[in-house]
N, C-alpha and C positions, 0 to 999 in steps of 0.2 A: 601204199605207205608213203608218209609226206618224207624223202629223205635229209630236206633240211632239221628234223626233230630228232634225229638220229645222233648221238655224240660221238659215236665213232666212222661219222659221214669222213669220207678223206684218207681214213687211214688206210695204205696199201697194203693189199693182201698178205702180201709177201712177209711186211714187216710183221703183220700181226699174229703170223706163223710163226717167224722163226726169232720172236722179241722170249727170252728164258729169263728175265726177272722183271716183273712187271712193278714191281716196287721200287727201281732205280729207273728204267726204263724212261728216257726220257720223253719221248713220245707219251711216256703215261703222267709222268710227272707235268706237262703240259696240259694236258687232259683233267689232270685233278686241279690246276688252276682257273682253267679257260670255261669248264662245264660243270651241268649239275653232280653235286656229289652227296652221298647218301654214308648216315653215321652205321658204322659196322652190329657196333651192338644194340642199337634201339632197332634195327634191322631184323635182325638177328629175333628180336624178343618179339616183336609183329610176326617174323613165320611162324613161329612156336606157339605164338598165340591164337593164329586164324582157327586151327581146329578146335579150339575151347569156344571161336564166337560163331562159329557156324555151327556147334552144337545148341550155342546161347540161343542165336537166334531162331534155333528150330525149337528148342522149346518155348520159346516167349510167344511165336507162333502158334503152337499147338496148345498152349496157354491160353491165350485171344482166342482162338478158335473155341477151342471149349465156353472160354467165360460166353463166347457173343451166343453162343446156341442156348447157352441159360438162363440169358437176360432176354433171347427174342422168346421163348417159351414164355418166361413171366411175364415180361408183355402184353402178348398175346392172351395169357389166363387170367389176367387182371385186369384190362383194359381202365384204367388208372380215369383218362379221359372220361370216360361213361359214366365210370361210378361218381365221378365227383358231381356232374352233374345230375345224376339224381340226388346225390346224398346232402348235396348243398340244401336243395330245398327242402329235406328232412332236417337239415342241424337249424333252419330258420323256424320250423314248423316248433322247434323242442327249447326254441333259445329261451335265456329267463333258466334254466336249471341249477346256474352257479350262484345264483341269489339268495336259492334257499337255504336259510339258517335254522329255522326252528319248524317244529310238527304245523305250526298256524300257516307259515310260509307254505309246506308244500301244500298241504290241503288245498288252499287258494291256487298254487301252482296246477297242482291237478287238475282241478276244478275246470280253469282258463285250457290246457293242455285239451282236456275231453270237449272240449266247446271250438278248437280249431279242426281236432281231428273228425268226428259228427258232425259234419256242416250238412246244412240241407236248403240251403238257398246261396243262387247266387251274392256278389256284393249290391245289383242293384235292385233285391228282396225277393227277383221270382227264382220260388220254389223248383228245388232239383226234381226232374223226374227220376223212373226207378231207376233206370240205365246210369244217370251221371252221379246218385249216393255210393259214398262209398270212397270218392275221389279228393285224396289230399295236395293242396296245389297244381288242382286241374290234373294232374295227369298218372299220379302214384295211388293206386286202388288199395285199400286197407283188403288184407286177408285175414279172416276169422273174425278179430276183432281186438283190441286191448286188456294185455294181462298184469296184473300187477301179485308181486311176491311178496310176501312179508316175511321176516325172520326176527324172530323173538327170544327177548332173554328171560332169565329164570329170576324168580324173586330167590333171593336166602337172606339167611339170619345177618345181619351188621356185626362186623367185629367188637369185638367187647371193649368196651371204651367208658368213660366218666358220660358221652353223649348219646349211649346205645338205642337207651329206652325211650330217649328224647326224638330221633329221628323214625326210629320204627322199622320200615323194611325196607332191605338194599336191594341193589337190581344188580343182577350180572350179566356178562355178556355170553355166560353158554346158552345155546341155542333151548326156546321152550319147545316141544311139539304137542304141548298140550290144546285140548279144542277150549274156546272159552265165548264169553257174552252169550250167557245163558237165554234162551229165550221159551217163557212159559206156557206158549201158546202151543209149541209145538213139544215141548219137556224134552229139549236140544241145544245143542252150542251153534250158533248165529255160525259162527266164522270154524271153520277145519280144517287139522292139518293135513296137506296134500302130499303124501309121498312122493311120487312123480317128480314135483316141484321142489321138496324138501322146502316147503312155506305155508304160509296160509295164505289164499289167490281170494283176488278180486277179479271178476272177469267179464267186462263190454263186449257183448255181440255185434258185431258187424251189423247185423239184420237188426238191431236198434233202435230207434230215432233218438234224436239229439234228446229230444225232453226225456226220454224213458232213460237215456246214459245218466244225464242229471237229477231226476229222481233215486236212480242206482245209489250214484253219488253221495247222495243227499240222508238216503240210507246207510252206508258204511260209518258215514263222519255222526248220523245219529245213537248208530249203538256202540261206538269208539272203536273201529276196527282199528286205528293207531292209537295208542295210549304210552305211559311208564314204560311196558317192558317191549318197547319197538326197536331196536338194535339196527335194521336197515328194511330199506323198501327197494325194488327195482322193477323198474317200468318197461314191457317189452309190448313191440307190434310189429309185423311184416305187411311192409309194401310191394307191389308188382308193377314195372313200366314200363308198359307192352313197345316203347318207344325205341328202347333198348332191348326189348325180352333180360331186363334183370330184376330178382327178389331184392330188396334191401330189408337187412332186419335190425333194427332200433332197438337198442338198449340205453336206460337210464338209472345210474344209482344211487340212491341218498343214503348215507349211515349215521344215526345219531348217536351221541355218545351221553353220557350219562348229566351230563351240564346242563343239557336242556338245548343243547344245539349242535348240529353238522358237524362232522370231523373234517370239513373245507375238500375231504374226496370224494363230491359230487361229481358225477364223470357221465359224460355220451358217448356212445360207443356204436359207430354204424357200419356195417358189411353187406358189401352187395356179392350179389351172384348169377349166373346166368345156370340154371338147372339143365336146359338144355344143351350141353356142349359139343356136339359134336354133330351140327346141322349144314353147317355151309362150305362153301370150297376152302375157307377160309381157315375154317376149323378142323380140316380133314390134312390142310397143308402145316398147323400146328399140330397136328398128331404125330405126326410123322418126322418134325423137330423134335419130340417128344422119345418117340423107339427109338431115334438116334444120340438123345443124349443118355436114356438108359443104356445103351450099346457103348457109347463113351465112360459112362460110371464104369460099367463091366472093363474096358479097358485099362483105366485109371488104378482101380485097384487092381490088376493083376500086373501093372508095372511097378507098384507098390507093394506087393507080395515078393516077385522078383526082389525090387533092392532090400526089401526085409532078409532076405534067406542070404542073398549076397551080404550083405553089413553082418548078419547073423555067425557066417562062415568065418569069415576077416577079421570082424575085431568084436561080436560080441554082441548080447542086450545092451550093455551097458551102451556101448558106441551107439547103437539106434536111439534109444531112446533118451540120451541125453542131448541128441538135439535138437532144434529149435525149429528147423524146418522138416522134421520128420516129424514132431508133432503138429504140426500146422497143417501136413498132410494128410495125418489119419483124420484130427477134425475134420476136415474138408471131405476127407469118403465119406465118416458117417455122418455128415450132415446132410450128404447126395443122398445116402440110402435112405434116410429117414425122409428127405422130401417124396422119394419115389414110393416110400409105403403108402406116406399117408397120402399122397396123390393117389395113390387105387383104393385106397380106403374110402378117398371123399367122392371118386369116380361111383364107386357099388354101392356106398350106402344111395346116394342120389338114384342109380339106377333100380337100386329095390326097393326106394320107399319113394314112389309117385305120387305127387301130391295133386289132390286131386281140385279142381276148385270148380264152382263157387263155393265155400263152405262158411259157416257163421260158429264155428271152434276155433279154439289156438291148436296152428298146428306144431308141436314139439319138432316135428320132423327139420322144420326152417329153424328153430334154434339150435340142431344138432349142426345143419350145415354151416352156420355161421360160426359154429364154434372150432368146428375141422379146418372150414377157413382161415380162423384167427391162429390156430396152429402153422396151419402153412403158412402165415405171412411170417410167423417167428420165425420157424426154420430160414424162411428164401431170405429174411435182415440177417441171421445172425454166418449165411452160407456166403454172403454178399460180402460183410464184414469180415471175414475170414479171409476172401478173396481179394481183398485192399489190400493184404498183410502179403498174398503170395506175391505182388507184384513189386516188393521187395524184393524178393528172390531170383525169380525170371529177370531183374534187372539186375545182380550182380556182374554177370561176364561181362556188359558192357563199362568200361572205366568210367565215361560221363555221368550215366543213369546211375550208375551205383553212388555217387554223391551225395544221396540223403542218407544211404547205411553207414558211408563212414562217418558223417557226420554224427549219427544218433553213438556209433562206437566209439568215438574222440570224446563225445560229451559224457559218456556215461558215468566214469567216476566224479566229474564233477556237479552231476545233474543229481547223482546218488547223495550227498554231501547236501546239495541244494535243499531237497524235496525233504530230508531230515529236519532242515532249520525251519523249511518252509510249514511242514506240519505240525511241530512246537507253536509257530507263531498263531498260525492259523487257528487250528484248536483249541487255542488259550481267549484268543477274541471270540469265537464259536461259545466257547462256554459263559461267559458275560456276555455276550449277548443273549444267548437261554435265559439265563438267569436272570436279568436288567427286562426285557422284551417280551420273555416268553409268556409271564400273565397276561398279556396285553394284546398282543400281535400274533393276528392267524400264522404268519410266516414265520416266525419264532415260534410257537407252540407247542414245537419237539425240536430236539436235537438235530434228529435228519434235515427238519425245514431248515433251520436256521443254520447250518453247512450248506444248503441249497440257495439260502438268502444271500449270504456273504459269497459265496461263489460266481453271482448273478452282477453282484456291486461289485468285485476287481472286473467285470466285462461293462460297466457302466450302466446297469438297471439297480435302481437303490429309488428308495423316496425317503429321502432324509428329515421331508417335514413330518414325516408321523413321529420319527425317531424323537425329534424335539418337542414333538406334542408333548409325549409322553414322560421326557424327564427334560428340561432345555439344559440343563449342565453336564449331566452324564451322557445325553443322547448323542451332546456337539461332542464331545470330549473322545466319545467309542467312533462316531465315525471319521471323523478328523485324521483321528492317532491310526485307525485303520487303515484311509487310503493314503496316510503318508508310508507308515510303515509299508502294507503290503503292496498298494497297489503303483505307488512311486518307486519305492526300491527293490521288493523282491519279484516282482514283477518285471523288472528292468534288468534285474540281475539274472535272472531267468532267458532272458533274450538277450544279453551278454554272453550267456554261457552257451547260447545256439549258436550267435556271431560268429564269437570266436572258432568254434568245433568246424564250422561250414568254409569257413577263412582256412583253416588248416586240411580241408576235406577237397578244399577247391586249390590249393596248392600240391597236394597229392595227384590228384589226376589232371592237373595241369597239361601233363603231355600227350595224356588218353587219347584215343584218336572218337571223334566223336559221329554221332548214327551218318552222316555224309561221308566223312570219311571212310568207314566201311562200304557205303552205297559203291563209291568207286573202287577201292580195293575188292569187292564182291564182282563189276563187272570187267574191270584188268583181267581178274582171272577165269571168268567165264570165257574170256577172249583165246585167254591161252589154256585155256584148259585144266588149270590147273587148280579147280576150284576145291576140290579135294584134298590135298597136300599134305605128306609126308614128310616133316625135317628130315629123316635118314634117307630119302632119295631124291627129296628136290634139288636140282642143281644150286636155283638161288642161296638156298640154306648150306649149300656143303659149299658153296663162292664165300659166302660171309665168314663161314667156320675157318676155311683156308686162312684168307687175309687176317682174319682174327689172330690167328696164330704166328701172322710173321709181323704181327705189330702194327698193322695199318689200321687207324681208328675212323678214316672215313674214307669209301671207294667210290668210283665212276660206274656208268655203266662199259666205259672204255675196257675196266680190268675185269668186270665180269663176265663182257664178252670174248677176252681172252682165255678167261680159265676156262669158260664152258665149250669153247673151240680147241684147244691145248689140251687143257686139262682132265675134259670129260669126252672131247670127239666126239660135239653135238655139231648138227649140221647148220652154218650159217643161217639159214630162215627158221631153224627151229629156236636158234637163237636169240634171235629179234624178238620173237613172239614171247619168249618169256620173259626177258627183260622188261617188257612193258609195264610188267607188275613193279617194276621198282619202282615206278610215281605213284603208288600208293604208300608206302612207307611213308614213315612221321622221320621228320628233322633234315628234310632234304635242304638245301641250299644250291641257289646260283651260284655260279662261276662269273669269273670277270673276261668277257669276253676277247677283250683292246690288251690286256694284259700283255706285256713285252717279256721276248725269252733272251734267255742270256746266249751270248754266245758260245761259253761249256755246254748247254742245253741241246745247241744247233749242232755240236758237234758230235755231241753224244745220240742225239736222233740220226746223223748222216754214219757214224761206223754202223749203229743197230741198221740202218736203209743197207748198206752194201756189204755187210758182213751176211751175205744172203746164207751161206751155209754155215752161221754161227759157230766157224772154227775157233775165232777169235784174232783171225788174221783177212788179209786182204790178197788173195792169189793175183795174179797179175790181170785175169779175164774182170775181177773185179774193181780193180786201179782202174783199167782202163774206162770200166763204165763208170766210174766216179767222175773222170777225168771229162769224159765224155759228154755228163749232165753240168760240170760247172760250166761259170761264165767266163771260160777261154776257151782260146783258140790257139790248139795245136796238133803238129801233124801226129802220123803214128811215131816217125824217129823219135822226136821229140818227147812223145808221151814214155818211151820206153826210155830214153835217158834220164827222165826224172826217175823212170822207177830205181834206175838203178842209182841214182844216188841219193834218192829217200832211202833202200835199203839197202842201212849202213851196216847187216852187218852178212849182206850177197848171199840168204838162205832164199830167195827166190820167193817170199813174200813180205807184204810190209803188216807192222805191229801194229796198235794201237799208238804207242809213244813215237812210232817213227811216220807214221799218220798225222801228226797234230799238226805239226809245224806245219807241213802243204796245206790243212785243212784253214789255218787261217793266212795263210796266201792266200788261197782262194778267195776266202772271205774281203779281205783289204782289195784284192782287184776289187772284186764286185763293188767296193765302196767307195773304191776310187772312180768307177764306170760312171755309178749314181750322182759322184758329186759334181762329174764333169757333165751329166746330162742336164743338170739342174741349173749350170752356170749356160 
């Protein structure tokens, strides 16, 4: 131990034995000048507090622990890397699909699509042998071949109108599954509807050549397999990249609406997968991440069954379920459960349904997987999502981290207030814009878009010249008045209302002790042991409660190590050791070290020095040693003629009042010695 860092380095044993009020005590009163001194009550609220952040921080831990084995799992079963590099060169392979507007567009879209996917020569004209057909961008092999779905609406009768007779037959969008385009050669329907599919299928064979697809082709658009009642088409094919060992399976969808053009929800849609899962050491060490986060689910929810029964017992359904992080908690199991079913779901279908290849069929089976897929990716966003939201939580104990929750709680009645005006205003431009825009502009075209539009312009994506294309006075006028209104002042006022909330959040836990400060308070008391801690039997905590009570608002560790040596008859080195923990405490302060004591100070530390058996008197054995230690020189007569006439009144020891006087005799020699040393 360094004993210069010690603040009660110096002080005599003796004194520190037998000193009964350490509050007047001048030796202590010295001590609380000279050294660091520590505030009684923020003291006080840090021990009481330690067992709330050593719980905090075991769950925030076992928090991390859980999340990081769920993100190295998905990881691991999505391998994000690989797929994007195959599936990049499939979204190149399909680009051009957001173009299409009308039935003439995709046909030609098609068309081009079957003329990159059937290639049969390289770029510089020699022909593929059989080995390399089949190969889209060199290295993703087409499986089965190219399927396209139709789904068709129904003709009915036009509503009755002055224009009924004039137009003739409506189209609807309920689903037709009638067979149609009759052909009389064979006294049958060309095109069928496919159960399986719920459509009527066009379908390119792998085993193909380019000319025979385009012939295919060539045939559909002759006897109009798309016509009037086409309501959408969707284009699917699976690729294999033995590169990777991953399937990717392609989807494309067009929906026409009744105008004669695309409802603008043309979409690509690509999932990859590795069928084989479970080959390498690699995979085998992700399995096993795997049983242990189901072993973790298992846990989770039966510490969440426990607090259900407990909350249950104590206060109630109602107290469970009214709050906020008890519901954020069931979410979170049953979104675990449902990943782990459908993870064995997508595990055994793959295992019982072998695909077999080479084959020139569409195999269903790759669109069943890509569809389990698409399931698990929703579950793993929305378990992810959920999991932002627990780390609210997990950070409450801490005073600093918790910063954003009080803030979001400061602001809320005024963000409440806010978001009412703000939806008036918003809604009411939303609607003129509809109505001004919406003939016109894909983006306006519905309600939803055009909430989506105006949402995109307060983040700065607008093109304003269409707007004035379309009307130059009303277009300037609606977007102007818009991003003055919303995007200069409610917008502003909205980040006003966070400022302030964070300003008043960041003033609250101003004094919080923040993650460093615990790092040290965490290893203080690893040192002394007392990482555990009990306010009803820790020393420090019953030192603070003491002085608390006789009015001292800030102590040393000078008077701690008195009370826990006096007070508790802890043994000097056990002492030390736990003291250390008080330079973890928040609102400590230095002392002035040069600081001059009075001379009532000196006097009152030399009775506490030689009042050795705290009668409150001075017996003559301890005159003498007084006498003894100053700076004179006299014999024993002598010392005993002062005794007796210091004590004036011959009871055979001397007072405190009849002390004083000699004591500053003494004092004046000494000062007289000094000033004659200096001359």
């Amino acid at each position: 131990q360094n004993k210069a860092k010690m603040p009660w380095d110096g002080i005599p044993p003796e004194v520190m034995a037998s000193t009964t009020d350490p509050l007047n005590a001048p030796i202590f009163q010295e001590a609380r000048r000279k050294t660091r001194t520590y505030p009684v009550a923020m003291a006080m609220e840090d021990v009481k507090e330690w067992p709330a952040k050593v719980q905090g921080y075991g769950d925030l831990g076992w928090f991390m622990f859980f999340f990081t084995v769920y993100l190295y799992i998905q990881m691991m079963q999505a391998t994000p890397s690989a797929a994007y590099a195959v599936n990049s060169g499939l979204r190149g392979l399909v680009d051009g699909y957001g173009d299409v507007k009308t039935q003439e567009d995709f046909l030609d879209y098609i068309q081009q699509l079957l003329d990159k996917i059937f290639v049969e020569a390289w770029y510089n004209g020699r022909a593929y042998t059989n080995s390399e057909l089949g190969y889209l961008r060199f290295y993703n092999k087409l499986v089965g071949g190219v399927q396209m779905v139709q789904v068709r609406g129904v003709l009915k009768e036009c509503p009755d109108g002055t224009y009924k007779n004039f137009y003739g037959v409506c189209h609807g969008m309920e689903q037709n599954t009638s067979d149609y385009s009759w052909d009389p050669s064979t006294n049958t329907s060309r095109f069928k509807y496919d159960n399986a599919t719920g459509g009527h299928n066009a379908f390119f064979s792998v085993s193909k050549s380019n000319t025979q697809v385009q012939k295919d082709w060539a045939d559909y658009k002759k006897y109009r397999w798309l016509d009037k009642q086409t309501r959408s088409v969707t284009v699917k094919f699976t690729t294999y990249n033995g590169e990777f060992e991953m399937f990717s399976f392609a989807i494309l969808q067009f929906v026409f609406d009744q105008g004669g053009i695309t409802y603008g929800l043309n979409k690509a849609d690509i999932q990859s997968a590795r069928l084989e899962m479970y080959k390498s050491t690699e995979d085998w060490v992700r399995a096993a991440f795997e049983l242990l986060f189901v072993y973790l689910v298992g846990w989770v929810v039966a510490d969440e069954f426990i607090d259900f029964i407990y909350t249950m017992k104590s206060g109630g359904a109602k107290l469970y379920f009214t709050s906020f992080w008890n519901i954020l908690d069931m979410a979170n199991i049953a979104l675990a459960i449902a990943y782990i079913i459908f993870r064995m779901t997508y595990c055994g279908f793959i295992f019982l349904n072998a695909i077999a290849l080479p084959s020139s069929t569409y195999k269903n089976e790759l669109e069943t997987v890509a569809e389990l897929q698409s399931i698990l990716l929703l579950i793993n966003i929305f378990f992810i999502f959920v999991k932002v939201f627990h780390f609210f939580k997990y950070f409450e104990f801490q005073g600093r981290m918790n910063v954003l929750n009080k803030t979001m709680v400061n602001a809320m009645s005024d963000l409440m207030h806010f978001f009412l005006l703000f939806g008036c205003i918003f809604l009411s431009y939303a609607a003129m814009s509809f109505l001004l825009f919406g003939p016109h502009l894909a983006t306006y075209s519905s309600f939803g878009w055009t909430c989506q539009t105006l949402g995109e312009a307060m983040l700065g994506d607008f093109d304003y010249q269409e707007l004035h294309d379309i009307d130059p006075l009303m277009g300037t006028l609606m977007f102007w008045s818009y991003m003055l209104l919303v995007f200069f002042i409610l917008v502003n006022i909205f980040l006003a209302i966070l400022i302030d909330a964070y300003a008043e959040a960041k003033q609250e836990t101003a004094s919080a002790k923040g993650i460093p400060d615990d790092i040290v308070a965490a290893v203080s008391r690893l040192r002394t042991k007392t990482f555990k801690v009990d306010p009803d039997t820790d020393p420090i905590f019953r030192g603070l409660e003491y002085f608390q009570g006789r009015g001292l608002e800030r102590v040393t560790a000078c008077d701690m190590t008195w009370f826990c040596q006096n007070m508790l008859g802890l043994d000097p080195v056990v002492t030390e050791k736990q003291l250390l923990v008080l330079d973890s405490f928040r609102g400590a302060e230095d002392g002035e070290p040069d600081a001059e004591i009075s001379i009532n100070e000196l006097l009152h530390s030399a009775w506490a020095l030689y009042d050795a058996d705290n009668s409150g008197y001075l017996d003559e054995e301890e005159f003498v040693k007084f006498i003894a230690d100053a700076p004179v020189k006299l014999d024993p007569a002598d010392v005993k003629e002062l005794m007796e006439r210091t004590d004036s009144n011959s009871d055979g020891q001397i007072s405190f009042e009849e002390f004083t006087p000699v004591f500053h005799a003494v004092m004046l020699n000494s000062l007289k010695k000094q000033a004659q040393g200096k001359k």
